[in-house]
N, C-alpha and C positions, 0 to 999 in steps of 0.2 A: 707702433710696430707689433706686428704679432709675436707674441711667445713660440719661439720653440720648444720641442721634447724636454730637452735636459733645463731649461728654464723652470717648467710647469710640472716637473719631476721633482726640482729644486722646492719651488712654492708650496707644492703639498707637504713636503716633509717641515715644513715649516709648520704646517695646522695639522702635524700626524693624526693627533688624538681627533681632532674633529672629520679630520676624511675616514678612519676607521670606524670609528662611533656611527656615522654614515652607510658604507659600504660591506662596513663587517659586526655590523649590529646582532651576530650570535657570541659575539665574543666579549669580553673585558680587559678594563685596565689591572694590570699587577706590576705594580712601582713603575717604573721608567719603558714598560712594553704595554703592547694589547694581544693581547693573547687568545687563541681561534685554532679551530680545527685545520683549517687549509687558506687558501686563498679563494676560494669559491665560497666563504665565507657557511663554511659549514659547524656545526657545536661541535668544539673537543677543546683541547690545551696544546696539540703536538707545535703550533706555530707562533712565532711570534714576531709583533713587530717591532722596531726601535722608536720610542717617541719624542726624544731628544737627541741632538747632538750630545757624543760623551768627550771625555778629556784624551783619548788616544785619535780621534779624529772619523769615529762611526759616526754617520751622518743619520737624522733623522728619515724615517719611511723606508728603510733598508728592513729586508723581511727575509725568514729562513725557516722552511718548515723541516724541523727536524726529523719528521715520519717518511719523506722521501728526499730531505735534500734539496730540493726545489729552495729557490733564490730568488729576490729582486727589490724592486722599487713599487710605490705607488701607483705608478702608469699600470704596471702588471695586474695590482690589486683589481681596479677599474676596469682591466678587460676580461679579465676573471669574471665579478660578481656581474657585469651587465650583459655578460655576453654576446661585447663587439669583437668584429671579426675582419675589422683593419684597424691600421694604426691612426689614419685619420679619424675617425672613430672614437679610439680611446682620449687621443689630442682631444676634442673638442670638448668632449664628457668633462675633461680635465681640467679647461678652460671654464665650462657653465661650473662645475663644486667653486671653481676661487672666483666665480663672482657673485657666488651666493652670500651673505648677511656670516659671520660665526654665529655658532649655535651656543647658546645660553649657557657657562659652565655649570657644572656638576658639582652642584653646593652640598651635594652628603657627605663630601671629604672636609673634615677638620679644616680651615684655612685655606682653600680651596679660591683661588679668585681666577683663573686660566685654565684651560683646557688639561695642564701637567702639573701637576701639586707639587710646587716645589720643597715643601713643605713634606709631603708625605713620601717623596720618592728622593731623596737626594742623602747623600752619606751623611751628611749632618745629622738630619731627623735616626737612619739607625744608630747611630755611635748614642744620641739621646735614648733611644730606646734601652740600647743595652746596658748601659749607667743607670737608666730608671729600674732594671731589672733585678733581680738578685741572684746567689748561686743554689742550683739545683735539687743540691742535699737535703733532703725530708718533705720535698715540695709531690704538686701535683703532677712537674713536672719529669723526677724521678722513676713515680710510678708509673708513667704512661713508658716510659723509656722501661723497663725492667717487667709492664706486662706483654713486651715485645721481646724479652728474655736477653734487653742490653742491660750488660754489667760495665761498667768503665772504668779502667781505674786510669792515675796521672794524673796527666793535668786537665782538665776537662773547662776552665775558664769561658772559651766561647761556646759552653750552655746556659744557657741563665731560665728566669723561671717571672714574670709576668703576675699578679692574679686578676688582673683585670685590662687587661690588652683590649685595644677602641679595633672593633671587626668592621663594622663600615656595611656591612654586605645588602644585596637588595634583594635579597629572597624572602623577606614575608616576615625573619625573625623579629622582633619587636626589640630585643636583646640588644645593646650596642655594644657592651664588651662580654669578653669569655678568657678565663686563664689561659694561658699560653707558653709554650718550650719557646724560646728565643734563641736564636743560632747565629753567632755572629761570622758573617762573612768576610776574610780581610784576603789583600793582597800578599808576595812575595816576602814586605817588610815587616808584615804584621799587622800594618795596619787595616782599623775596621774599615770596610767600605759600606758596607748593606749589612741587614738583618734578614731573616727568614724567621716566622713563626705560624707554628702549627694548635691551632687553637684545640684546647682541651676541651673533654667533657667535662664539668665539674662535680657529679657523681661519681666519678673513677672511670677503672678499665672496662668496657664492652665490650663481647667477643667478637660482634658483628661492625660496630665502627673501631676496634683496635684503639679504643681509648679515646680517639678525636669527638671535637664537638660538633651535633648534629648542624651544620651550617652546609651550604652549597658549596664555599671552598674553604675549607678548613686550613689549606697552606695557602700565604701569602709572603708577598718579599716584597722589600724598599730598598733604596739605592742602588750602590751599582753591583750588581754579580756578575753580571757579563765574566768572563777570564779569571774569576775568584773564587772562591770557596770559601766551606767551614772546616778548620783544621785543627784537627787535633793528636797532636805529638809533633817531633820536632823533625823536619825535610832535612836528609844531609843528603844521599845517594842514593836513596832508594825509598819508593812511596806507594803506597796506594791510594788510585781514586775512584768514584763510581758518583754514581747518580744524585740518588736519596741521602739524607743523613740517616735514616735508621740501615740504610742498605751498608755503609760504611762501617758505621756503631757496629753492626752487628759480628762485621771482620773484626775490628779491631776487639769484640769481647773476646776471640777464641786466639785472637792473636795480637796479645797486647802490647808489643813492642813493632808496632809496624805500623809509621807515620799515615795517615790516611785524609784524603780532602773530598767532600762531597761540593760537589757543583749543583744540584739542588731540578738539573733537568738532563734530557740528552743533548739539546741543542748547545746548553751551557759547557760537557763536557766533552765536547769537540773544539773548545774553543780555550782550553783553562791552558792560562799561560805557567809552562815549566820554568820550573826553578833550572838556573844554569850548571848546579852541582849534579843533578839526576843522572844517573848511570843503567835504570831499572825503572819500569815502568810499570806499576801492576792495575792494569783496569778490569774493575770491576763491572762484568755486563750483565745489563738486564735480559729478561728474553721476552722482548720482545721487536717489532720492526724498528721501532726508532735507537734502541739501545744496542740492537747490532751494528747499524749504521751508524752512529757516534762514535762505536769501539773501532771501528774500521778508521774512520776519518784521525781520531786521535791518535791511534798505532802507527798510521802514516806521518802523520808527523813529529812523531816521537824516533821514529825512525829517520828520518831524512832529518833531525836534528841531533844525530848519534848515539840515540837512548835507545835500551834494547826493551820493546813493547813486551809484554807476559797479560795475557787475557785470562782471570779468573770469572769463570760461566760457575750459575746457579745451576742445581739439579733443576729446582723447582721455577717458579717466575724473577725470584731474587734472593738475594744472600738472609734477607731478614723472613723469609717464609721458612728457608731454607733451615735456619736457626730454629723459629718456633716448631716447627714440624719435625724436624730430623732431629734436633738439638745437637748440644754444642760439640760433643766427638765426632760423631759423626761430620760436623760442615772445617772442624779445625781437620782433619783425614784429608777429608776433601779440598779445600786450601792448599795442603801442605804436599801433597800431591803436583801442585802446578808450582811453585816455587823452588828458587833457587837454593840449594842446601845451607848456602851461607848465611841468607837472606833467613830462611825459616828458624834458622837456629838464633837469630838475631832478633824475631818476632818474636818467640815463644817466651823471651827474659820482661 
């Protein structure tokens, strides 16, 4: 019997990672996605794909470019990068990829034996990470947070500090691992799901890499962050969220009493699941195309779930330029300006 569409739409999301690797060979894997400019498979990070089934019921090959929105499956992938211009067309393309051989995994990842490292990408492996890690105070980690002019105070728990974090990368360094900020992502309950770390320079602060280490991607994540965050301080009714963790940090330095969760992209924070006490919604937007378009999708349904949206905009690109460049009065003015009198007065303790 011949496959139909939704069959061979199914089968690809089954070999996500080897139909991407394939067809969107400017892009890579970062934890449980592959990640790519578009779906014409151009170099950037605005898109990603899903490479597994997760436990809420996202299916594998499900794709969403956060820079416009655009949506789909596999099949779409396929008629994107070959440029067919029927659907029988893309059908058959779809048929010769699943009767091709699997392609050889990708043995540069630690334990590595399939296409998806279960191993590197599933919430086990971060909750190890973050146990392996330690707390931030007097570390490398620290100074890279504070030559971005984040002060923290509270409870800051899901930072921790790495000095030798496995980077994995295929850019030429020789290097396998680099200190690392480790940022744990948890759900509603607290619990960790994913990690996120941002590999340090090990010399210190640079003015030009902002303290990162010279690698090609200096941020990576494992497990799951889909709908989760890194949070820091406690969600009762009112929260702020935004993109970056430094873009958050840096609200929360001028305004330390005001819960805040980074989602760690835009795509992510279109999609972070609210807490069902929230009555206040402060999103924190970038400026640029993908991060107006998240603030929009989010505010929608933060509204249509009875939460009232408040959109805090950057003068400059984002809150953490905003910080270094303007400093701290001037971006707390500024803040305190778009929020609620009650809410501000409740941040500023």
């Amino acid at each position: 019997m011949t496959m139909g569409a939704s069959e061979i739409a199914y089968r690809l999301g089954q070999v996500a990672w080897a139909v991407c690797r394939h067809y969107l060979s400017n892009g890579h894997q970062e934890g449980r996605y592959w990640r790519v400019g578009d779906a014409r498979n151009t170099a950037g990070q605005s898109m990603f794909v899903r490479l597994a089934d997760d436990l809420r019921g996202q299916r594998a090959g499900k794709w969403q470019d956060a820079a416009t929105g655009e949506h789909g499956d596999l099949l779409d992938i396929i008629r994107e990068t070959c440029g067919l211009t029927t659907f029988v067309e893309v059908l058959a393309e779809g048929r010769r990829f699943l009767s091709m051989p699997p392609p050889a995994p990708d043995l540069s990842l630690p334990g590595t034996s399939t296409g998806i490292s279960r191993v590197q990408g599933s919430p086990e492996a971060a909750r190890r990470l973050v146990a392996a890690s330690q707390p931030i105070a007097g570390t490398l980690a620290e100074t890279y947070l504070l030559g971005r002019g984040i002060r923290l105070s509270g409870d800051t728990s899901m930072l921790r500090f790495h000095p030798r974090c496995y980077y994995g990368g295929k850019d030429g360094t020789s290097r396998k691992s680099w200190p690392a900020l480790i940022a744990a992502s948890a759900n509603d309950n607290g619990e960790i799901t994913g990690a996120h770390r941002t590999y340090l320079d090990p010399d210190g602060w640079h003015p030009i890499r902002l303290g990162k280490a010279p690698v090609a991607s200096p941020k990576k994540s494992i497990g799951e962050i889909y709908g989760h965050g890194i949070r820091i301080g406690r969600v009762e009714d009112v929260m702020a969220v935004g993109e970056g963790l430094e873009t958050v940090a840096s609200l929360r330095t001028v305004l330390p009493g005001m819960p805040v969760i980074a989602t760690l992209s835009a795509s992510h924070l279109a999609a972070l699941t609210l807490p069902l006490t929230l009555q206040r919604l402060y999103i924190v937007r970038d400026n640029d195309a993908a991060g107006y378009a998240a603030t929009e999708r989010l505010a929608a349904r933060a509204d249509d779930l009875g939460i009232r949206p408040i959109v805090l905009p950057p003068q400059l690109d984002d809150l953490n330029t905003d910080l270094r460049l303007l400093g701290v009065e001037q971006l707390r003015r500024q803040l305190l300006s778009h929020i609620v009198t009650h809410d501000a007065y409740r941040s500023l303790r």
